[in-house]
DRENTORKOL-3810 file (N, C-alpha, C; in nm, 4 decimals):
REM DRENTORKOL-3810
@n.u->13.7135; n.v->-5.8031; n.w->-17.3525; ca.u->13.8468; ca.v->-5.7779; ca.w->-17.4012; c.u->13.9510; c.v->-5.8266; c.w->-17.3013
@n.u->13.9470; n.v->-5.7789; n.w->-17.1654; ca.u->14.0535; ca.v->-5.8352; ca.w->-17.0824; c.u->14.0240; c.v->-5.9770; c.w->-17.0529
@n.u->13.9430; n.v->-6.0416; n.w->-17.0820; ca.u->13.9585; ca.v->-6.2050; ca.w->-17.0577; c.u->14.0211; c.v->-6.2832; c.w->-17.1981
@n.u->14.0002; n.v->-6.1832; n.w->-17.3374; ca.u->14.0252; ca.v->-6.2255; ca.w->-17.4635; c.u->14.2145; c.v->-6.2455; c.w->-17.4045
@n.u->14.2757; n.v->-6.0811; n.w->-17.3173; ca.u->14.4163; ca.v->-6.1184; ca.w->-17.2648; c.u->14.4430; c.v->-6.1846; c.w->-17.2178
@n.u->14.3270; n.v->-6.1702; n.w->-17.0769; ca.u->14.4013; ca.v->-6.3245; ca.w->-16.9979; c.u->14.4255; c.v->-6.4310; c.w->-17.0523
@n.u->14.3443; n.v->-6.5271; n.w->-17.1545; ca.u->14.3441; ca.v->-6.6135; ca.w->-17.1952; c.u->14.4569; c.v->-6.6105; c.w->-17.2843
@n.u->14.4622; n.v->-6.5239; n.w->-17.3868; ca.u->14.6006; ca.v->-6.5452; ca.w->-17.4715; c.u->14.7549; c.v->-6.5343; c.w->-17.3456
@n.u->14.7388; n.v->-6.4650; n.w->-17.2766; ca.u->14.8802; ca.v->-6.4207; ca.w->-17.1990; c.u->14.8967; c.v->-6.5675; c.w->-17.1127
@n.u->14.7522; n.v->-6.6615; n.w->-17.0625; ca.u->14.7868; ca.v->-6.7859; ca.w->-17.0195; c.u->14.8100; c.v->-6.8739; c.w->-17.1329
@n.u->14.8126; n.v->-6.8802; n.w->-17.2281; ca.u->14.8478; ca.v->-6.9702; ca.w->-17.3150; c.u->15.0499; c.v->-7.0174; c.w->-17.3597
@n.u->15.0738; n.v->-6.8389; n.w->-17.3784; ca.u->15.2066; ca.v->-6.8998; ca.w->-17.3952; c.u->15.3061; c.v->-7.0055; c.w->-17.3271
@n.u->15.3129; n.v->-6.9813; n.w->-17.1796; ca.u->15.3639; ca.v->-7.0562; ca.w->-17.1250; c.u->15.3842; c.v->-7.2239; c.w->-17.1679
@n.u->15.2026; n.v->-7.2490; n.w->-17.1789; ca.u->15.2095; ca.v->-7.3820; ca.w->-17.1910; c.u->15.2380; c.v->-7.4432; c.w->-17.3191
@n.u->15.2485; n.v->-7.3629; n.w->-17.4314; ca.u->15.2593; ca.v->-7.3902; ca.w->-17.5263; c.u->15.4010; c.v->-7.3691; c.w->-17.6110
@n.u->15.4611; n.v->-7.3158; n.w->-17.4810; ca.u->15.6547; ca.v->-7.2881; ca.w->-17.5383; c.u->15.6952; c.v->-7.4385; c.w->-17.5323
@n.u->15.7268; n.v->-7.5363; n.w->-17.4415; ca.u->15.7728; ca.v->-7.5960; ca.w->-17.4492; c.u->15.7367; c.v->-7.7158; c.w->-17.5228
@n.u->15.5996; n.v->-7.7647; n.w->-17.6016; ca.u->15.5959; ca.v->-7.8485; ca.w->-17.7224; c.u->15.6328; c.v->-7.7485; c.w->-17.8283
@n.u->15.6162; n.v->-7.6262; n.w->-17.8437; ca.u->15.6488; ca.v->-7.5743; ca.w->-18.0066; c.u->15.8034; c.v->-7.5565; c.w->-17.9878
@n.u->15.8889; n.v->-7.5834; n.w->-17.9116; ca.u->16.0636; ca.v->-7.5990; ca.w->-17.9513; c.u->16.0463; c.v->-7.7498; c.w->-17.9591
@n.u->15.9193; n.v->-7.8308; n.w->-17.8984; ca.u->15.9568; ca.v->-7.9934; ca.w->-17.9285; c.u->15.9003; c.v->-8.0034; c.w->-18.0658
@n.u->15.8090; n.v->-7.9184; n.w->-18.1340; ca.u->15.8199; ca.v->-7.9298; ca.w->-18.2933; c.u->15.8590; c.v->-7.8773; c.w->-18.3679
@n.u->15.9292; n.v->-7.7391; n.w->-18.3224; ca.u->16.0165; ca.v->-7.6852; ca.w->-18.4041; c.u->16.1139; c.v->-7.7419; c.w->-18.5006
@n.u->16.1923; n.v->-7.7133; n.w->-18.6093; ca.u->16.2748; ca.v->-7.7629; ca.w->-18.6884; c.u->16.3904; c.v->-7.6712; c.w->-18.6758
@n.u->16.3755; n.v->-7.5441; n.w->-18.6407; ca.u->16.4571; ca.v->-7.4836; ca.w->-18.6489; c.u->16.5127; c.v->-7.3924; c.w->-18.5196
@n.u->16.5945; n.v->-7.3388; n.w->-18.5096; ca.u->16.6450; ca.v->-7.2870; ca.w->-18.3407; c.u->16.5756; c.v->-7.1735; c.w->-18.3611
@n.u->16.4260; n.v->-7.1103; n.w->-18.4302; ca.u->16.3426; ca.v->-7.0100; ca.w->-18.4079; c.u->16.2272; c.v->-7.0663; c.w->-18.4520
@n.u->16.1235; n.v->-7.0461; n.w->-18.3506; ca.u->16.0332; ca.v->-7.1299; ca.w->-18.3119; c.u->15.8797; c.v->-6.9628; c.w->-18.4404
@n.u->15.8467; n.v->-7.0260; n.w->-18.5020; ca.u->15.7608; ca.v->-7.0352; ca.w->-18.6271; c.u->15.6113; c.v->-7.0545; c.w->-18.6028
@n.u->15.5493; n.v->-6.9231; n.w->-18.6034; ca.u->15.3917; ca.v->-6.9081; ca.w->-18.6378; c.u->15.3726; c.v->-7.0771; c.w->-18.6378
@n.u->15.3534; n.v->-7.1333; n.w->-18.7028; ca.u->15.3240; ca.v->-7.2720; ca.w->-18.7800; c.u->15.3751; c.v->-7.3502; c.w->-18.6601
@n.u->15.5035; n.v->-7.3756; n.w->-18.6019; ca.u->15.5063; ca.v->-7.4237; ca.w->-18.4912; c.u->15.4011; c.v->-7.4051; c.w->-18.3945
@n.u->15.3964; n.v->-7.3404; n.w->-18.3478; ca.u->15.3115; ca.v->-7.2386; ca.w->-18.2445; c.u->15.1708; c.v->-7.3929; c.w->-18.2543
@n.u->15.1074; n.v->-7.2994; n.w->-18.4107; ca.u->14.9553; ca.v->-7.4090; ca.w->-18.4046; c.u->14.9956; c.v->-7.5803; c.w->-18.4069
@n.u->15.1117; n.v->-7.5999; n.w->-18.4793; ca.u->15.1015; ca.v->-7.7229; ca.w->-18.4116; c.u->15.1195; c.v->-7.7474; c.w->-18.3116
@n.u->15.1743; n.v->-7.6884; n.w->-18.2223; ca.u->15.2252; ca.v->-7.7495; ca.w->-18.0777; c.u->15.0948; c.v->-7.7292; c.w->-18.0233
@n.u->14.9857; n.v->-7.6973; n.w->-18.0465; ca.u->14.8240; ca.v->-7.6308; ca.w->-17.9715; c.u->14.7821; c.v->-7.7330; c.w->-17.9160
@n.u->14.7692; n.v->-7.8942; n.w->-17.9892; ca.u->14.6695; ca.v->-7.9595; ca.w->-17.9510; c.u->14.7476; c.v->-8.0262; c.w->-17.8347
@n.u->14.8773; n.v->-8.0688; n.w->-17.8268; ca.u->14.9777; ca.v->-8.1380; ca.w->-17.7600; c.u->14.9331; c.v->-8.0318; c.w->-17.6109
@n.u->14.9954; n.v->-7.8704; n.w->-17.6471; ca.u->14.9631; ca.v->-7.8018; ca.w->-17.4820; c.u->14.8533; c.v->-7.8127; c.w->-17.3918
@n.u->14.7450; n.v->-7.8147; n.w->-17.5362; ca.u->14.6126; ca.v->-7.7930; ca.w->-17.4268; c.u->14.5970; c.v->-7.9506; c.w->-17.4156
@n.u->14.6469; n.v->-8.0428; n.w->-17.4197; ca.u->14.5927; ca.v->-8.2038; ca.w->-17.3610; c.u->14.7085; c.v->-8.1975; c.w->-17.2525
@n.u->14.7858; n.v->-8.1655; n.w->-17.2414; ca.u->14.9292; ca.v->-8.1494; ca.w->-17.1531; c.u->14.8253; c.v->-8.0430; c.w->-16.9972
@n.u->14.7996; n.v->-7.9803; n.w->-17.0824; ca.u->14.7380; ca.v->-7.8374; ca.w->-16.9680; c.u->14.5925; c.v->-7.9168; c.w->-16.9190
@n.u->14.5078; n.v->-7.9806; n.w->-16.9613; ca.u->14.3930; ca.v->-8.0583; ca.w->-16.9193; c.u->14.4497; c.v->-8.1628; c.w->-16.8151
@n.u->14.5704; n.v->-8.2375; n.w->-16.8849; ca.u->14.5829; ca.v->-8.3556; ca.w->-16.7552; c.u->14.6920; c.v->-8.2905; c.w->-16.6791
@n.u->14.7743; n.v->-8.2280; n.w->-16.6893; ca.u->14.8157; ca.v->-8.1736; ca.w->-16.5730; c.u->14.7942; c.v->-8.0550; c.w->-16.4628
@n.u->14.6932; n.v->-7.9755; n.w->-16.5452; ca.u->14.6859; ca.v->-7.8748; ca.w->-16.4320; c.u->14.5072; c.v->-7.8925; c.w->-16.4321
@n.u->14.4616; n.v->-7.8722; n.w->-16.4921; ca.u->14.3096; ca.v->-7.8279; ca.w->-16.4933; c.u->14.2534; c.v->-7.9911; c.w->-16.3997
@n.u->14.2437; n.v->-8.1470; n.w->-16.4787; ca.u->14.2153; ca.v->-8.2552; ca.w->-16.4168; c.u->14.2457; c.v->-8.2357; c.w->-16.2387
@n.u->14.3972; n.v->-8.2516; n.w->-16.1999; ca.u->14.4001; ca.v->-8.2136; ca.w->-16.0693; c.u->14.3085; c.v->-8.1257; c.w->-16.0036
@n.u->14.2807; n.v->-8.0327; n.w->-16.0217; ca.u->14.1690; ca.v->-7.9449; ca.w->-15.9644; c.u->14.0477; c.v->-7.9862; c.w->-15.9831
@n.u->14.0046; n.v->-8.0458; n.w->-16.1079; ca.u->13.8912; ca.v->-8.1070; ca.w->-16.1076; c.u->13.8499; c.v->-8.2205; c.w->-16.0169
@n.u->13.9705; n.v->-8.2876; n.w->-15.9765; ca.u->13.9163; ca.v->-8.4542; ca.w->-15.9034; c.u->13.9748; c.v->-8.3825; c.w->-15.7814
@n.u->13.9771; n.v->-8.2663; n.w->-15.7618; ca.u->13.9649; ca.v->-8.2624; ca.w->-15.5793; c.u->13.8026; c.v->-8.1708; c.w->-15.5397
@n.u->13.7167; n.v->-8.1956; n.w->-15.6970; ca.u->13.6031; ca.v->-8.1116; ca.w->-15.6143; c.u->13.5068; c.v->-8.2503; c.w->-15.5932
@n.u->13.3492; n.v->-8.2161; n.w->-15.5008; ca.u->13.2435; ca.v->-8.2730; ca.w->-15.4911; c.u->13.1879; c.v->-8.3224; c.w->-15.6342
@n.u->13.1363; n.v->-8.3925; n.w->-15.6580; ca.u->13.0047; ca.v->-8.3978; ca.w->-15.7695; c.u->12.9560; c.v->-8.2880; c.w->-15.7650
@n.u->12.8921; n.v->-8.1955; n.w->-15.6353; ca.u->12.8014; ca.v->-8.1187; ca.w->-15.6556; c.u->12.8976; c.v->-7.9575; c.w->-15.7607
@n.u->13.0070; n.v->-7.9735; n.w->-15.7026; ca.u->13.1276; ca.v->-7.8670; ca.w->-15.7037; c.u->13.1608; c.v->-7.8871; c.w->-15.8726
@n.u->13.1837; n.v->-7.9938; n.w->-15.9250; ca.u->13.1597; ca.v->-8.0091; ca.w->-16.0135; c.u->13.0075; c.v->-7.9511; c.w->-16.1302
@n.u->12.9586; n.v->-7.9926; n.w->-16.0916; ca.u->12.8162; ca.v->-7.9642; ca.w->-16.1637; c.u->12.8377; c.v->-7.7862; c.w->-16.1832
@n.u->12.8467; n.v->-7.7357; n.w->-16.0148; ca.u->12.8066; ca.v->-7.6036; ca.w->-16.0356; c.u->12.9291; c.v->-7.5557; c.w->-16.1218
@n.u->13.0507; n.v->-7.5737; n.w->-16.1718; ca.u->13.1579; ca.v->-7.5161; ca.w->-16.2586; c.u->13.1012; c.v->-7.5542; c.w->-16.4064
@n.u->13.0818; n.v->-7.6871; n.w->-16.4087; ca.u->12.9802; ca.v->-7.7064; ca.w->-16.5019; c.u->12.8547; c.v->-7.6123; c.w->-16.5881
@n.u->12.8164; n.v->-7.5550; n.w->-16.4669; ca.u->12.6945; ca.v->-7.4804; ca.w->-16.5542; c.u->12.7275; c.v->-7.3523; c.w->-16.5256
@n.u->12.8472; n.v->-7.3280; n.w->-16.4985; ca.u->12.8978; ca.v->-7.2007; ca.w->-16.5200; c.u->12.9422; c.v->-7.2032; c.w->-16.6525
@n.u->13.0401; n.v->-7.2838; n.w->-16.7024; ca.u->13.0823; ca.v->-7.3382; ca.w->-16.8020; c.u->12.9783; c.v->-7.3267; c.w->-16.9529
@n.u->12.8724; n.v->-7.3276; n.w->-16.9029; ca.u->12.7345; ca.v->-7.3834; ca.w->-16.9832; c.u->12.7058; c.v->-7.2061; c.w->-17.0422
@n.u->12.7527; n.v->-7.1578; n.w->-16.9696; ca.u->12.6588; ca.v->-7.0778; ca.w->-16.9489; c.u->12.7890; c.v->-6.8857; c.w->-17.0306
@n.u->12.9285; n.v->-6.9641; n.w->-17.0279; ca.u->13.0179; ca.v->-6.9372; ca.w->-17.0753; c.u->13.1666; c.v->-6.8495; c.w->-17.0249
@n.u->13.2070; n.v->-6.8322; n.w->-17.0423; ca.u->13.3459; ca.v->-6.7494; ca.w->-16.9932; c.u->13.3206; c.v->-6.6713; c.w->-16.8540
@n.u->13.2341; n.v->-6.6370; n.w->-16.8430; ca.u->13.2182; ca.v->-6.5486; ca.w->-16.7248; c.u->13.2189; c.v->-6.4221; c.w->-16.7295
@n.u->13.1757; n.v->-6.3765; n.w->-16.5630; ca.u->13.1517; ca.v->-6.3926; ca.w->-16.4831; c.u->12.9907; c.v->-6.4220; c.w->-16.4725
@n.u->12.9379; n.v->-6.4852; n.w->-16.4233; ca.u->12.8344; ca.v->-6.5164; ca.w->-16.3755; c.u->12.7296; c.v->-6.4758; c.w->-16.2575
@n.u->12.5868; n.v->-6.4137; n.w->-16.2550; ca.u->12.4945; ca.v->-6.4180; ca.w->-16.1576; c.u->12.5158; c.v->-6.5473; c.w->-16.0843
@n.u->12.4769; n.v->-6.4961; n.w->-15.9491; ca.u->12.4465; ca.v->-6.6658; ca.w->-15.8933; c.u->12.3635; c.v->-6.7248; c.w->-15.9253
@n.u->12.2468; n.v->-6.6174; n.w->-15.9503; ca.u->12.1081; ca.v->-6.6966; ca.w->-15.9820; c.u->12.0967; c.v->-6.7968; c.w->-16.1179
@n.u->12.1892; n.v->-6.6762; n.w->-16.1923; ca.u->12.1775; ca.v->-6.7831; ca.w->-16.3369; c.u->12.2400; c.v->-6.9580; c.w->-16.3061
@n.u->12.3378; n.v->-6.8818; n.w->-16.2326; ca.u->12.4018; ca.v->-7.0285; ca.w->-16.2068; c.u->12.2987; c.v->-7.1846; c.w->-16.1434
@n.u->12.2564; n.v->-7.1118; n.w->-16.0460; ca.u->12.1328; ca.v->-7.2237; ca.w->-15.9498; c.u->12.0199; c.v->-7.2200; c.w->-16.0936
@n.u->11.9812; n.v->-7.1231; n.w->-16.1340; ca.u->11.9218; ca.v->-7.1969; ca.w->-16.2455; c.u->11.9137; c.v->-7.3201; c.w->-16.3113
@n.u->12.0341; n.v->-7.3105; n.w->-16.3786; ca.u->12.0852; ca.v->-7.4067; ca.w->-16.4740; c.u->12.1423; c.v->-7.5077; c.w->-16.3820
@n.u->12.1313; n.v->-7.5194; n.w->-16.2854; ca.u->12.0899; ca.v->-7.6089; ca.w->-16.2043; c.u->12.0090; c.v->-7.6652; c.w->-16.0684
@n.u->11.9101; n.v->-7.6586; n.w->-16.1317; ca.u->11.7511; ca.v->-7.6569; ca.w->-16.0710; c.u->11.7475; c.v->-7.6901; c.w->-15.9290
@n.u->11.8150; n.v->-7.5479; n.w->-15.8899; ca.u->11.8065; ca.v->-7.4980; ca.w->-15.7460; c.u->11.7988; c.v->-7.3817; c.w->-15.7085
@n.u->11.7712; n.v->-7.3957; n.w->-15.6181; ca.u->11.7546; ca.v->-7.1751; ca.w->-15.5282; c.u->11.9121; c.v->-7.1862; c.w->-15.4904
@n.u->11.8831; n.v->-7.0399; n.w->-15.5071; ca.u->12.0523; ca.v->-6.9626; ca.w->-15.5350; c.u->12.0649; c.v->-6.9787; c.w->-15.3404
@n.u->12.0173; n.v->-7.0059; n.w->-15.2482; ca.u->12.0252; ca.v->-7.0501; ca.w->-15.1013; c.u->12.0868; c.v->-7.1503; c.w->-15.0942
@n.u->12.0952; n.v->-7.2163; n.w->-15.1377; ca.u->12.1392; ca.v->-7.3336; ca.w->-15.1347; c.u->12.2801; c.v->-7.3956; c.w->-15.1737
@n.u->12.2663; n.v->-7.3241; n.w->-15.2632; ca.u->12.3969; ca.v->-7.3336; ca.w->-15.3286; c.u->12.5292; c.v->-7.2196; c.w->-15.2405
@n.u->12.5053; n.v->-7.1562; n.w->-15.1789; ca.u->12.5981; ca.v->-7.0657; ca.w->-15.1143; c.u->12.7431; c.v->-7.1756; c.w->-15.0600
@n.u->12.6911; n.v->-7.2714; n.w->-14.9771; ca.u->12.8008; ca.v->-7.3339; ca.w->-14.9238; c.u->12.9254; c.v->-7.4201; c.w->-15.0681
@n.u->12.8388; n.v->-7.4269; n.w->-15.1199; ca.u->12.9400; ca.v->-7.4805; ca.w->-15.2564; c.u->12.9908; c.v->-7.3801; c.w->-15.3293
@n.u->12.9451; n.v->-7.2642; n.w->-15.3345; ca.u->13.0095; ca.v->-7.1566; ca.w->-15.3803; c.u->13.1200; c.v->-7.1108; c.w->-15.2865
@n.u->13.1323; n.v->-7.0655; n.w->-15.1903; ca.u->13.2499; ca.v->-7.0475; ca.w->-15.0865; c.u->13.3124; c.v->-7.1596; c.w->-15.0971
@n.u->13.3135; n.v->-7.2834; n.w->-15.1059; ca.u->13.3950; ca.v->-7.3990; ca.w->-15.0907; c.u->13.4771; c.v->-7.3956; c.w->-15.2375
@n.u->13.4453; n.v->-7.3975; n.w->-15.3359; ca.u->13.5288; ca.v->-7.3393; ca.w->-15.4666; c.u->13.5968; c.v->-7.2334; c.w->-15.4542
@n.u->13.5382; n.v->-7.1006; n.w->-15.4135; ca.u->13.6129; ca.v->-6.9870; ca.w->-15.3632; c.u->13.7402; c.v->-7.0108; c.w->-15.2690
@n.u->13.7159; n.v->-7.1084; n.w->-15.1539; ca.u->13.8479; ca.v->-7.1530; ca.w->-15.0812; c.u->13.9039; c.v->-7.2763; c.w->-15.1675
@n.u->13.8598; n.v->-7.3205; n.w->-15.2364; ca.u->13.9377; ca.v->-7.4027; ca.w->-15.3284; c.u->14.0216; c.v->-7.3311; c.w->-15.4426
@n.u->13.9842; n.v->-7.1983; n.w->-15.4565; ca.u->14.0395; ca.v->-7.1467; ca.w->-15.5376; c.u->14.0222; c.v->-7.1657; c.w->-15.6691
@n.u->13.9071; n.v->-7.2247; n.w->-15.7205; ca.u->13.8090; ca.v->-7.2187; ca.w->-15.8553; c.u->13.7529; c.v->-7.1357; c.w->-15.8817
@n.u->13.6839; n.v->-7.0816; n.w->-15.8192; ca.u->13.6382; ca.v->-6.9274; ca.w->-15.8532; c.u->13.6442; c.v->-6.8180; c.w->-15.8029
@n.u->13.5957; n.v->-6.7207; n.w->-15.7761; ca.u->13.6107; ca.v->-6.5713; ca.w->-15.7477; c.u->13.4814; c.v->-6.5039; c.w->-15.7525
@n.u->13.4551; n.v->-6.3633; n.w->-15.6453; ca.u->13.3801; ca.v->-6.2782; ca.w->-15.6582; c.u->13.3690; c.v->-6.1775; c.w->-15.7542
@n.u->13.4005; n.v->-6.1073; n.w->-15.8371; ca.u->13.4625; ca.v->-5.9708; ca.w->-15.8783; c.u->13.3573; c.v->-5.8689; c.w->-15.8221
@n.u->13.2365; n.v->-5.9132; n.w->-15.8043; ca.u->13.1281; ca.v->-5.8412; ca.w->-15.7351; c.u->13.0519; c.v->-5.8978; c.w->-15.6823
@n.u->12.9881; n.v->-5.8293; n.w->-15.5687; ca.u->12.8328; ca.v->-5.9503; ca.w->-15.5159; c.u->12.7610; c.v->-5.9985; c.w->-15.6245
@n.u->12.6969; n.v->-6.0782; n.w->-15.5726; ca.u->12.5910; ca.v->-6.1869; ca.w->-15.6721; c.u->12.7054; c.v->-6.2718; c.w->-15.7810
@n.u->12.8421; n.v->-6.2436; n.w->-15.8161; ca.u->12.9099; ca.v->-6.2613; ca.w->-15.9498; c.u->12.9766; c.v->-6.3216; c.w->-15.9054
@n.u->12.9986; n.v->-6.4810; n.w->-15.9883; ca.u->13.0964; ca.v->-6.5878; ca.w->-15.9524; c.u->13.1431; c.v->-6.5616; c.w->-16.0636
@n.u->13.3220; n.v->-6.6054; n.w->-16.0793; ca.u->13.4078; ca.v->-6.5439; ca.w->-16.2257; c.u->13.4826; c.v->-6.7453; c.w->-16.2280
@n.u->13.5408; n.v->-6.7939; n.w->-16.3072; ca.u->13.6383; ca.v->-6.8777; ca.w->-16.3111; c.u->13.8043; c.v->-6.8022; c.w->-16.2639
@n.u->13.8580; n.v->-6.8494; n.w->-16.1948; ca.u->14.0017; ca.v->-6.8110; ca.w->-16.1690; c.u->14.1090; c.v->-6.8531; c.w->-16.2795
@n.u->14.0690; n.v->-6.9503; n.w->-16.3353; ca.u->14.1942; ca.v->-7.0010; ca.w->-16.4364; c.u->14.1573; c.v->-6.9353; c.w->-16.5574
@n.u->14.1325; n.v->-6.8741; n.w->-16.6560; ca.u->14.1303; ca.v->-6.8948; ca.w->-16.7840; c.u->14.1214; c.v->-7.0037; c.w->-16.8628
@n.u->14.0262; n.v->-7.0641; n.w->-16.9417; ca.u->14.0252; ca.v->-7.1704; ca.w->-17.0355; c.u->13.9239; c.v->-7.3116; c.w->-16.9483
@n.u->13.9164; n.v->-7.3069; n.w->-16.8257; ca.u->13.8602; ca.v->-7.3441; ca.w->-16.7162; c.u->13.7389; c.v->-7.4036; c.w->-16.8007
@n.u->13.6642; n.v->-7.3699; n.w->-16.8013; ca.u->13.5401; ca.v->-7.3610; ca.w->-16.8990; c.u->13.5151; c.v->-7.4164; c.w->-16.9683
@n.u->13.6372; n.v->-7.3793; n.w->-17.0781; ca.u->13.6675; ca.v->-7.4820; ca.w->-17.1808; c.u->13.6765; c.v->-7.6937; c.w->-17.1340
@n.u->13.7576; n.v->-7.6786; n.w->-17.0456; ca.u->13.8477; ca.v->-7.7868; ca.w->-16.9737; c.u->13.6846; c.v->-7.8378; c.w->-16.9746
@n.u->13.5774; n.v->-7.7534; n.w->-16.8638; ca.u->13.4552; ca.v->-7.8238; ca.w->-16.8124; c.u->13.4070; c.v->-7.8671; c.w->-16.9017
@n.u->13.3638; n.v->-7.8242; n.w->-17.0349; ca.u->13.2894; ca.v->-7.8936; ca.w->-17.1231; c.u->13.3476; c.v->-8.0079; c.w->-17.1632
@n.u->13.4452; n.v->-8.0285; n.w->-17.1999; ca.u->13.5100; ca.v->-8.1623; ca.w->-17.2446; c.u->13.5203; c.v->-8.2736; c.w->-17.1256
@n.u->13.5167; n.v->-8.2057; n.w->-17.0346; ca.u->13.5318; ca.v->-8.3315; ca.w->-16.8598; c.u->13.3867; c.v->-8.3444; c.w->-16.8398
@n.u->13.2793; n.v->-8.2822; n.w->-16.8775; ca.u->13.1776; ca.v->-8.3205; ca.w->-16.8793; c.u->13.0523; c.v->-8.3030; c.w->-16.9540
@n.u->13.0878; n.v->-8.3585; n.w->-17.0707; ca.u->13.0013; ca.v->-8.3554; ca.w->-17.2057; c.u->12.9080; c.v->-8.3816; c.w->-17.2033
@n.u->12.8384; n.v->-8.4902; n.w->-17.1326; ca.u->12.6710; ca.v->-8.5324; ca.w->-17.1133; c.u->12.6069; c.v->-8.4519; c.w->-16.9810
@n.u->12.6619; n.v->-8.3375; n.w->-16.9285; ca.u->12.6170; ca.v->-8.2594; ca.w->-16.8712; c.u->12.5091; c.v->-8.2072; c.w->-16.9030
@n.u->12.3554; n.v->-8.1697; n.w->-16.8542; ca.u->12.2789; ca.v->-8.0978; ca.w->-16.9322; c.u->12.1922; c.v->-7.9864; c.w->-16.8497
@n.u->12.1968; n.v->-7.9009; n.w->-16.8716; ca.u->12.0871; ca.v->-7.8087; ca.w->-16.7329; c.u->11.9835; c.v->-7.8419; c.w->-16.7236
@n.u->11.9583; n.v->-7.7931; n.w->-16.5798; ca.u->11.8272; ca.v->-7.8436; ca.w->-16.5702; c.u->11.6717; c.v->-7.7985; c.w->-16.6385
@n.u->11.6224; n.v->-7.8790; n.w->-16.6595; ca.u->11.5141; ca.v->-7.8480; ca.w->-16.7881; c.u->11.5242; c.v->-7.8718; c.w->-16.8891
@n.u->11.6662; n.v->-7.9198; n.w->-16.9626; ca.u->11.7071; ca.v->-7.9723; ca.w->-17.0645; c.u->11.7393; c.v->-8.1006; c.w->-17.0791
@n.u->11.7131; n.v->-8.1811; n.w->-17.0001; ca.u->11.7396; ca.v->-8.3389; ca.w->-17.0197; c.u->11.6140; c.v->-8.4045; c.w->-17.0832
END
């Protein structure tokens, strides 16, 4: 339930300023709203989400990736090194390096969370031929 908020409460922002650019009228309209959707979230992919994406590793990548895979969050570590066919040892230093990158979060031991909302979303579309491991 509180990520169903976060996610709606991050949406408005980005989506005020195309629904007054399709508005017709000086009160901005349910119907506005969904059209302006596809315009925000391609607006919100190349301007905020892409930037964060092309300042991680390949590897940094992958692992948001199969967080992504794996869905909204929060996440085991283990599941995570799973789905990408590694020991959860290993992966520690790329996990803190997102954490100081500010991609993800603890909310508890073992539990990696996404920090942005919609994050997830963004990953699947930035990397569609992604596949876990065991599934290629």
């Amino acid at each position: 339930m509180r990520l169903e908020q976060d996610q709606k409460s991050f949406r408005p922002p980005s989506r005020g300023k195309h629904a007054w650019n399709v508005a017709t009228e000086t009160v901005i309209h349910e119907a506005d709203v969904e059209a302006a959707s596809a315009a925000a979230e391609r607006a919100l992919a190349k301007s905020f989400f892409k930037v964060r994406f092309d300042r991680m590793t390949p590897l940094e990548q992958s692992y948001l990736r199969a967080m992504a895979f794996l869905g909204s969050g929060p996440h085991r570590s283990g599941d995570i090194a799973r789905r990408l066919g590694r020991k959860v040892e290993s992966l520690g230093p790329t996990r803190n390096s997102l954490i100081q990158k500010g991609m993800v979060w603890s909310p508890s031991h073992g539990e990696t969370a996404f920090t942005v909302p919609l994050f997830d979303e963004f990953m699947k579309r930035a990397m569609p031929e992604w596949a876990p491991a065991g599934d290629h």
